[in-house]
C-alpha positions in Angstrom: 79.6 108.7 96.0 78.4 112.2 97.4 78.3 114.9 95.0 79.8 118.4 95.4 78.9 121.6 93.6 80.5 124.5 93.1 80.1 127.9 90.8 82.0 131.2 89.6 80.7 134.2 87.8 82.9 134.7 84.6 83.3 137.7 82.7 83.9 137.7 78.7 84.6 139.9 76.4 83.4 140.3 73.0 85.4 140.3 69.5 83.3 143.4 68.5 80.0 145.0 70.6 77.2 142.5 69.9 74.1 144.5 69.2 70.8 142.8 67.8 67.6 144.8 67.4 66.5 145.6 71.3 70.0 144.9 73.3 73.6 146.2 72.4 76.8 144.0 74.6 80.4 143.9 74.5 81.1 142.2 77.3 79.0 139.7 79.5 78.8 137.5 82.7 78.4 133.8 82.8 77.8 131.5 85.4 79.9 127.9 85.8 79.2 125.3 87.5 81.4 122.7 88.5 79.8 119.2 89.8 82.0 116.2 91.2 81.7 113.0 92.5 85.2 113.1 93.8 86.5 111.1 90.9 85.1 113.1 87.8 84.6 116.6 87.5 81.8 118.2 85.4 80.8 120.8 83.8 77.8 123.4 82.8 77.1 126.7 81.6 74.2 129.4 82.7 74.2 132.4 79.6 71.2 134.5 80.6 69.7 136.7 78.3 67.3 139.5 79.0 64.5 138.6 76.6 64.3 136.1 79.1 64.9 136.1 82.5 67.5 138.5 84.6 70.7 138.3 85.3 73.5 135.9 87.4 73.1 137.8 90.8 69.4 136.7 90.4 70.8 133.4 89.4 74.0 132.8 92.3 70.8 133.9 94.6 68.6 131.2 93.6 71.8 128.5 93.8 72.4 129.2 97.4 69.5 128.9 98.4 68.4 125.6 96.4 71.9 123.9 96.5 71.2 120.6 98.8 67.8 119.6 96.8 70.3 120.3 93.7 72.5 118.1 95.0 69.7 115.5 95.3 68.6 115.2 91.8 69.6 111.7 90.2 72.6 111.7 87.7 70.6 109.0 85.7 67.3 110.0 85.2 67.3 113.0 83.0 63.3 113.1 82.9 63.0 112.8 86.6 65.9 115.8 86.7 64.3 118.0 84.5 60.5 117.5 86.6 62.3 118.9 89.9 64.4 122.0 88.2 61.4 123.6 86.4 59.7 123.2 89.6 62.9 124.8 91.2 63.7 126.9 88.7 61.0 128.4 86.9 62.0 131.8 85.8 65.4 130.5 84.6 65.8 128.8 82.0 69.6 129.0 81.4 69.8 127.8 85.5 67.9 124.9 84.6 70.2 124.3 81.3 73.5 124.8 83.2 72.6 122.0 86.1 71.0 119.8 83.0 74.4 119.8 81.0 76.7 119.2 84.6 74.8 116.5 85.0 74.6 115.2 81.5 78.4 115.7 81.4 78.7 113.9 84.6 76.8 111.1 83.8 78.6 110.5 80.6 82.3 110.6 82.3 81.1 108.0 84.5 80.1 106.0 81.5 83.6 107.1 79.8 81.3 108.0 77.0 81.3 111.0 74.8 77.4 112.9 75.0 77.2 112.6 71.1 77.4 108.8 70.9 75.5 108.8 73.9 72.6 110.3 72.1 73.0 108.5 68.8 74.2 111.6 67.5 77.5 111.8 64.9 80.5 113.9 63.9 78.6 114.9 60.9 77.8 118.2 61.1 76.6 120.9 59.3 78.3 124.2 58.5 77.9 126.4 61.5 77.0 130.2 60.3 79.0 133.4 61.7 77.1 136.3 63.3 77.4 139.9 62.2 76.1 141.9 64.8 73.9 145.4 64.2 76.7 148.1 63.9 77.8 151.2 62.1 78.1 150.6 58.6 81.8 151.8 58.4 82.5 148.7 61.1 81.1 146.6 58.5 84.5 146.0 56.5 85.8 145.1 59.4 83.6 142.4 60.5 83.4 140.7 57.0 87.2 140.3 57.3 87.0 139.0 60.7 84.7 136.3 59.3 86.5 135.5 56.3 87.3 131.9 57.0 83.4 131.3 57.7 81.2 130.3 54.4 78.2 131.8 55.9 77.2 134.7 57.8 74.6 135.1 59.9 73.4 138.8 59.7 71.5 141.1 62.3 68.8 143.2 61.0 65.5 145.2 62.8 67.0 148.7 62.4 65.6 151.9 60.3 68.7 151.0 58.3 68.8 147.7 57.5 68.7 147.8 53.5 72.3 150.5 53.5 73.6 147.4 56.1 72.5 144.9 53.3 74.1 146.9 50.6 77.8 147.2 52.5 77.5 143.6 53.6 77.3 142.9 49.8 79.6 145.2 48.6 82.3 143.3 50.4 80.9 139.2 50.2 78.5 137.3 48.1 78.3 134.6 50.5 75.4 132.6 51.9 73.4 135.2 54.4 70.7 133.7 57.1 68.9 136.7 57.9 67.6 137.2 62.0 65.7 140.2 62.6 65.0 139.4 66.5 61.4 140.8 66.7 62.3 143.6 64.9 60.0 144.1 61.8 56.4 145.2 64.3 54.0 144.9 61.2 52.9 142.3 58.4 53.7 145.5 55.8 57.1 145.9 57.8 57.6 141.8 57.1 56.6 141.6 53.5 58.9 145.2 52.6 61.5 143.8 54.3 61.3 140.3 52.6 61.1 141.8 49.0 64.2 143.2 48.9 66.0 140.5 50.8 64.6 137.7 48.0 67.5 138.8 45.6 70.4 138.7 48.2 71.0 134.8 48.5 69.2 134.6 52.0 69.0 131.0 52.9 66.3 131.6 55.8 64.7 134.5 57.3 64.9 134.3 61.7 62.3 135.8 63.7 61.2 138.5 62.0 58.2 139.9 63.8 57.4 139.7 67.6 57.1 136.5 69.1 53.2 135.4 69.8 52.1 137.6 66.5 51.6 133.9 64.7 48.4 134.9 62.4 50.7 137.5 60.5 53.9 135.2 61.0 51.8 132.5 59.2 50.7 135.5 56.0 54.4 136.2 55.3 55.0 132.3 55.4 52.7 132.5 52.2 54.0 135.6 51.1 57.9 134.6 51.2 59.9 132.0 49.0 62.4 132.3 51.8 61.9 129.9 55.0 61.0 131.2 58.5 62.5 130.2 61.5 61.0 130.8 64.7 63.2 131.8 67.5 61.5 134.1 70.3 58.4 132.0 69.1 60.5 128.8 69.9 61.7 128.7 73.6 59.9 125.2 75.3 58.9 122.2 74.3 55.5 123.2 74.7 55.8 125.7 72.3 55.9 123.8 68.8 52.2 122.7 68.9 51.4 126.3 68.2 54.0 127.0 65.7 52.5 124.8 63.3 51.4 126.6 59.8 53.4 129.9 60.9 57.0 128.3 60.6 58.7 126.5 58.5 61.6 125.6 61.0 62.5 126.4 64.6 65.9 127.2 66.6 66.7 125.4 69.7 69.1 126.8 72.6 69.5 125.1 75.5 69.5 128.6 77.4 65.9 129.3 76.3 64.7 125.8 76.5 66.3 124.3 79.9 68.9 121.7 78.5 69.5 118.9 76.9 66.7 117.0 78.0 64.3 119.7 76.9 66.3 120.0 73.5 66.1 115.8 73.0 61.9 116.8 73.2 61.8 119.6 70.6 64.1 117.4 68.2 61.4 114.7 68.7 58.9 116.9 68.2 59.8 118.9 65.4 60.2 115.6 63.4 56.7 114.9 64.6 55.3 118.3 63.4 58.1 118.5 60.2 59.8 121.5 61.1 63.5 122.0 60.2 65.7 122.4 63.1 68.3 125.0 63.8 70.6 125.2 66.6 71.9 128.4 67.7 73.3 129.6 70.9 73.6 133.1 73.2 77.4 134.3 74.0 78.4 131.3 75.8 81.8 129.9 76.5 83.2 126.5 75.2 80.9 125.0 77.7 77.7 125.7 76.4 78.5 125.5 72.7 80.0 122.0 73.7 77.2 120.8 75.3 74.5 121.6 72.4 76.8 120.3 69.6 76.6 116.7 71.2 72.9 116.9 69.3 74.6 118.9 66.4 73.9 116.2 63.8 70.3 116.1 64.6 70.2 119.8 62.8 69.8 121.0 59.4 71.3 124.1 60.7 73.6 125.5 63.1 74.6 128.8 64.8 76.9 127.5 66.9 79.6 130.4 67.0 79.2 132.0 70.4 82.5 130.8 71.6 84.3 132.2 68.4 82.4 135.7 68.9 84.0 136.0 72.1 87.8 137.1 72.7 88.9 135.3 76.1 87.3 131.9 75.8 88.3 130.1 79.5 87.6 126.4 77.8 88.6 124.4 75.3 86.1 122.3 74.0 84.9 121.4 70.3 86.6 123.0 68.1 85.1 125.4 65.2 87.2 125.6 62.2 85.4 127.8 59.2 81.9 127.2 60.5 83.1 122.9 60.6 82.3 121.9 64.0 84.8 119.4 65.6 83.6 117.1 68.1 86.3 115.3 70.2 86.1 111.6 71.5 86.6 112.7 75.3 83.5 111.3 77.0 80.6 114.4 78.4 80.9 116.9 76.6 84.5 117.2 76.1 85.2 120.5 77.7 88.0 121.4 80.2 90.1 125.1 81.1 91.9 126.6 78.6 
């Protein structure tokens, strides 16, 4: 059967503005892709981020003009696929994710299969944490109550005030923190201040917390802290976990930053072949793209899987995410369809 592909450009809204150490968002555009056979419809989910590439008019450009080879890759032959959109796509990575997953999901419905089982994944998933965003601290309050049904909270840091956000975060919850400082701490001193204080607060791992490439003084406040690094900005591709070795102690996986499923299925492989925890965490996506990653959800030690649930007008439906507990449904892809 001949395959038809279509796309929209989404806007969403944020619960609160989202601001992280070098980008501040309450609102932002996503690109869908819809793939059929005639018989199934599929779906897939483009989030870019501008750490990383630019933005979806860059990316609706680069669909109409590659649309009949895209059209030509094969449904079952995810390693072939993934060979032919980094050689079409190679400054987007969240393009190449979002026609990865439409055809992942695709292939699946055919097979009447959900993704998870599929991949030999489970329903056994971790607890997912719940992202405070950089803010004022007299939105703080606020936010904690917001995330009161979630155990753990994720919490933004890289600012000149980051111990007074510390200090109202834990006037108002003693709860597990992760700690993700997105590039934010430029120096080793910066690192190793910064970690001091945090060793008291009940920080389960520390994300990212000096610029990306800077591996010789990631790998010094490795030694220096009792709390685990995870590399994010540090951990995009595949290729990328060869280098990471000694400086990290785990590594976080997005299918925007490392091209899709396919690519993820390789940096789960090789993280168990160079012992690195795994995370998964996720931009501002819809129900889509959190659906599609939490197929491999079991194959984590952690998740961040919460953009759906940071966002206020959702389009899809897809797993569900009650407290941080990530619910997989039985319906075969990845188990998304509109709200």
């Amino acid at each position: 059967m001949s395959l038809s592909l279509s796309w929209s450009v989404v806007r969403v809204n944020t619960k609160f503005e989202f601001k992280i150490a070098r980008s501040a968002f309450s609102h932002y555009n996503r690109l869908i892709l819809e793939l059929t056979d005639g018989q199934y419809l599929a779906y897939g989910e483009a989030a870019p981020n501008i750490r990383y590439e630019g933005d979806t008019k860059e990316i609706v450009a680069m669909l109409d003009e590659k649309k009949p080879q895209i059209l030509e890759l094969p449904v079952d032959d995810a390693e072939t696929r993934q060979l032919a959109l980094e050689k079409m796509f190679p400054d987007s990575f969240s393009l190449q994710a979002a026609i990865d997953t439409v055809f992942w999901d695709l292939y699946a419905k055919r097979d009447e299969t959900p993704l998870w089982r599929h991949f030999g994944a489970s329903k056994d998933l971790a607890i997912s944490s719940y992202t405070i965003g950089i803010s004022d601290l007299d939105a703080i309050p606020a936010k904690i109550v917001e995330a009161a049904p979630y155990p753990i909270l994720k919490i933004k840091l890289g600012t000149d005030y980051d111990h007074e956000i510390m200090r109202t975060i834990r006037k108002e919850t003693d709860k597990v923190l992760r700690v993700d400082v997105n590039e934010g701490w430029k120096s080793i001193d910066d690192a190793k201040r910064g970690t001091e204080w945090l060793i008291e607060e009940n920080v389960e791992f520390l994300e990212q917390p000096m610029p990306a490439l800077q591996l010789d003084d990631i790998a010094k406040l490795r030694e220096f802290s009792p709390i685990p690094i995870v590399a994010d900005e540090d951990s995009v591709r595949p290729e990328d976990l060869k280098n990471l070795v000694g400086a990290y102690d785990g590594i976080n996986i997005k299918l925007m930053k490392c091209g899709g499923l396919t690519n993820a299925l390789k940096m789960i492989e090789l993280s168990q072949k160079y012992e690195f925890d795994i995370m998964m965490g996720c931009m501002l996506e819809t129900s889509i793209g959190i659906s599609a990653l939490a197929q491999l959800g079991s194959f984590a030690r952690w998740l961040d899987l919460d953009g759906n649930v940071l966002i206020a007008d959702d389009p899809y439906l897809g797993v569900g995410n009650i407290g941080g507990k990530i619910i997989l449904n039985d319906k075969p892809g990845i188990g998304v369809e509109p709200r």
